[in-house]
Phi, psi and omega in degrees: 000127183263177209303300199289319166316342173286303158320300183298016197239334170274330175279355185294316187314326209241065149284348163255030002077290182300297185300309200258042189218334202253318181312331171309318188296325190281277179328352156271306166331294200293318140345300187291011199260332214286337228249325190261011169283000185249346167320298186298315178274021140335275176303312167272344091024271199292304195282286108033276193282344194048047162280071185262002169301325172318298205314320170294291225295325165316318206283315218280298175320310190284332196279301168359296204301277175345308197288310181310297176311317175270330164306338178261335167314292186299340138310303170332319193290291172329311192275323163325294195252035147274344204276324184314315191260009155265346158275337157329299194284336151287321182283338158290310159289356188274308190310311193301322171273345179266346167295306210295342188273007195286130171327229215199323169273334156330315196247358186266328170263320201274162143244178186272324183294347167250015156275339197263337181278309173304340204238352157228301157319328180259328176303334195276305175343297173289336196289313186289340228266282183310339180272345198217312200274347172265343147304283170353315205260329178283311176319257172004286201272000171270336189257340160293287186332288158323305155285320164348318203271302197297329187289317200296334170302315182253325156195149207267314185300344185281328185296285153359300193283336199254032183227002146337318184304308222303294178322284175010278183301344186249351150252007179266323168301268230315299186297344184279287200330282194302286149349288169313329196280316158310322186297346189253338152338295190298286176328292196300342176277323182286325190322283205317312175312307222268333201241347169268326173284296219300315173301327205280314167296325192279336186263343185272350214295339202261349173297323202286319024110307191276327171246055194343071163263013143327324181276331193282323173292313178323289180299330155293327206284337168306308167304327158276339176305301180293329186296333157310302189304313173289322164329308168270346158292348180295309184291314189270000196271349183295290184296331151316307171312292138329271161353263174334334194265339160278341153284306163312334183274290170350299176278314197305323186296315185289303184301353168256329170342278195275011162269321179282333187267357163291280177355281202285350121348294167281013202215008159061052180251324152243160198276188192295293170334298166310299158328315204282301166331287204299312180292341192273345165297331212268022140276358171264007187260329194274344163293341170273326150317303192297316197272004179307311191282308164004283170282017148306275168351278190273032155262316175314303170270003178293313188310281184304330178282347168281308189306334205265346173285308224289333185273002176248006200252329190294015180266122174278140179299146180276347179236114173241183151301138175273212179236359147235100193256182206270091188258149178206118182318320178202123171296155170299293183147345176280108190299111185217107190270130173216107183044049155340050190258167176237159179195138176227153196014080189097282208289175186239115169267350172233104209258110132044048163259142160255094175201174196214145161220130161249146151029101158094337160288140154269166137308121192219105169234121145246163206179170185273168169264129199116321191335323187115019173273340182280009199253331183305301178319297197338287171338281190312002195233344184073059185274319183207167213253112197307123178285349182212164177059224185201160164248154185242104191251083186041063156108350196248142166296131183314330198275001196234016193279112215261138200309263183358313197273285189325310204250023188261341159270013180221111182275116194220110170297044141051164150276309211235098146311103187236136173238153190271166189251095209199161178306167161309298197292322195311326210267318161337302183273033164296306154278010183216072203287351164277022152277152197272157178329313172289315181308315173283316159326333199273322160310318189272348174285295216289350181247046153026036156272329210305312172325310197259345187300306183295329177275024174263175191280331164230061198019267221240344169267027197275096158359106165286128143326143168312120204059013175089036145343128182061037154196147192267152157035283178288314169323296187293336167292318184311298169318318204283318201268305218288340161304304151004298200250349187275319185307332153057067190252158176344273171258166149313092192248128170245059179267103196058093172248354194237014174302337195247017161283161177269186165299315208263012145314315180307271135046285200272322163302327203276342202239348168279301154358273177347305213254013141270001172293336184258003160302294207264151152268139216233147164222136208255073185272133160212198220218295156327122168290304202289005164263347200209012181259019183239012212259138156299336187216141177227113164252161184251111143263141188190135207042033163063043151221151131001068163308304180244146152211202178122189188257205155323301189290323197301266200321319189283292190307328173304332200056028210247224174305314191260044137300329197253311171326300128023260195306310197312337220226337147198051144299336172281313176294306156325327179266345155310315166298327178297306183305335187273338166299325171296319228064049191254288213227138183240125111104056173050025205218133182282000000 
């Protein structure tokens, strides 16, 4: 399917819609002739012959016309621009729902300010494009046809002299057309630049804010501003070009009107009345002229925002549904990595992984940070797709798996928090938007928010910020796991979730952990030995592969990493506590 096919699977819905909106149109084009043949005999009739009995039914014909013309112009309009903002209104959700099916590596190449420029800049393009330029351009060449056909009616030579322009004009379109499409190109590429910086600084302001780096964001933001700004100067310098060569034809047609046709005025070959016709003709022929490079214009660019919709919704996903896939209401829970590897552009992030869990078990992964835990997970929600071996999920390849029915078994706490800008509860009950108010309190007790949730000024309806603007760190890790955990799924993702907590927040999370552990298989990425040393399996990652696993005593008896993180983090505490025991040290200060 190519690009304008694709469009056109959305505008065939509003085709009889279309159609009998353009028929409107062709009865008015057709309209438009009667007012200036009744013009002439006005004049040679009335004025001229003094036939003044004529003059009300002219009058009558003429206001008539008017009138006709405009109540159907106001349909035509009408149909024209609901049918725009209801294809709109599909074509915007159809874009919306092939994002929402795009992987992880899709959004890992795109940005978001040029996703966001397809679902409003190109879109608006196109709406105008179905609201205005496809009447516009069938008006236009019907009322240019149309007097041609009506001046040839009254006399061919003069009609002959004034459609002279016409080649003119239709290679001076043709060399616009062809000119123009890099140029909208250029544009539509800085739009997107210009809307991926403003977003990116408006969700960053307090990193800019923080490090007073305003002046400095000013100034990239001047550079895309101007990089827009020539672009579309770019554009106009184009229509500078034209444009005039369309006004110079346009005015060139009046002036042989009335020069040739004053001559044969005066030389009694055709009459005054006529004159009068042919001129009342000469605005259908010079509004198509003036408006040709225009609609040049906004054809041009309805054409680049579909391809730029169309190459971007057309990237097929890497991650499907298989093709008969595999549902289970509700999973065990037993886990199995078997000779794991991962690799993304190349590089390889993952080595020869092994390890097996069961059912009801936690999990404990430490590692340097890149090492791959949080890439382990990744796998494991099928974010992304193993290039070697296999995962197993109580017995089945991960891969046979229905996507939904997986990850709707899976509770997953982020490393990178995002909250909605929605209630406390809203975002809480985000996967499980029918639990009731106590289901959510009680997820939030077990992530130990419920305490500071109740002291915000409208507890559990308190509006959240964007990305959870106004609650610090730690608040939001708490929302994020008690979301988790409200889903009441097999398994568990806790990844670092608890870094921005005090100990004994940890603490009092870790023992809630506990009496729900054996409900879930819960897997644990942290930083903290004290998040993971109650864990059944503990894994060491490091250079994307299993250094170590085992349990706290097993990994300490190795002497290996996680033996030395271990001493590293609380060994000082330990010679602390001795010393104080000595009178060596008072409030942990020599």
């Amino acid at each position: 399917m190519t690009a304008m096919q694709w469009f056109f699977s959305f505008l065939k819905k509003y085709r009889i819609r279309l159609i009998t909106a353009l028929f409107l149109v062709t009865i008015v084009s057709g309209l438009a002739t009667v007012n200036p043949y009744v013009s002439g005999l006005i004049v040679d009739n009335v004025i001229k012959g003094g036939e003044r009995k004529l003059l009300p039914l002219l009058v009558a014909i003429v206001c008539g016309t008017t009138l006709l013309r405009s109540v159907l112009k106001y349909i035509y309009l009408y149909l024209f621009e609901t049918s725009s903002q209801r294809m709109l209104y599909s074509m915007r959700d159809c874009v919306y729902r092939r994002l929402l099916e795009q992987d992880f590596n899709f959004y890992n190449k795109n940005r978001t300010g040029d996703l966001m420029s397809r679902e409003t800049g190109d879109m608006d393009a196109i709406r105008h494009f179905v609201a205005y330029v496809i009447y516009a351009i069938y008006e236009n060449s019907l009322l240019f046809i149309l007097a041609v056909i009506m001046i040839f009616t009254v006399d061919v030579k003069l009609a002959l002299c004034m459609i002279a322009v016409l080649p003119l004009t239709v290679l001076t379109t043709a060399k616009q057309l062809k000119a123009i499409k890099p140029t909208f190109h250029n544009i539509r590429q800085h739009f997107s630049s210009l809307n991926t910086f403003v977003q990116e600084n408006v969700s960053g302001n307090r990193v800019v804010k923080a490090f007073a780096k305003e002046d400095f964001e000013i100034e990239k933001f001047q550079k895309e501003n101007d990089g827009y700004r020539d672009a579309e100067l770019a554009a106009t310098n184009m229509w500078k070009k034209y444009v005039p060569i369309f006004e110079l034809l346009a005015n060139l047609s009046t002036v042989i009107l009335y020069l040739v046709g004053g001559i044969m005025v005066v030389n009694g070959t055709i009459s005054l009345g006529k004159l009068v016709t042919v001129s009342g003709y000469r605005w259908m022929l010079n509004n198509p002229l003036r408006m040709a490079g225009w609609l040049a214009n906004d054809y041009q660019r309805f054409i680049t925002s579909v391809e730029k919709i169309y190459s971007t919704i057309n990237v097929e996903p890497g991650i499907k549904d298989p093709a008969h896939p595999y549902k289970k209401h509700k999973l065990k829970g037993d886990i199995e990595f078997l000779h794991v590897d991962y690799s993304a552009d190349d590089d390889v992030i993952l080595h020869d992984i092994n390890f097996k869990v069961k059912a009801g078990q936690t999990v404990g992964i430490i590692g340097a940070t890149g090492s791959g835990k949080s890439t382990l997970m990744n796998l494991l929600c099928r974010f992304y797709d193993v290039t070697r071996g296999e995962i197993k999920i109580d017995g089945i390849d991960l891969r046979q798996y229905d996507l939904y029915n997986l990850r709707d078994n899976i509770g997953m706490a982020m490393q990178d928090v995002f909250l909605f800008s929605d209630t406390i509860e809203g975002n809480i009950a985000y996967g499980k938007p029918a639990a009731t108010l106590e289901e959510v309190k009680t997820a939030a007790y077990i992530a130990n928010a419920d305490d500071f949730i109740k002291e915000l000024p409208d507890g559990y309806d308190t509006i959240v910020g964007e990305r959870g603007m106004g609650l610090s760190g730690g608040q939001k890790q708490r929302i994020s796991l008690a979301r988790a955990l409200l889903k009441d799924p097999s398994i568990v993702i806790l990844d670092d979730t608890t870094s921005a907590v005090d100990m004994e927040t940890e603490s009092h999370i870790q023992n809630a952990l506990k009496n729900i552990g054996h409900k879930r298989t819960v897997f644990l990425i942290a930083h903290r030995i004290s998040s993971i040393k109650d864990a059944d399996l503990i894994l060491v990652v490091g250079d994307g592969q299993i250094l170590e696993s085992g349990t706290h005593e097993e990994l300490l008896k190795k002497n290996g990493y996680y033996s030395t993180v271990f001493h590293h983090q609380y060994g000082e505490f330990d010679q602390i506590q001795k010393d104080r025991q000595k009178g060596g040290l008072r409030y942990g200060t020599k």
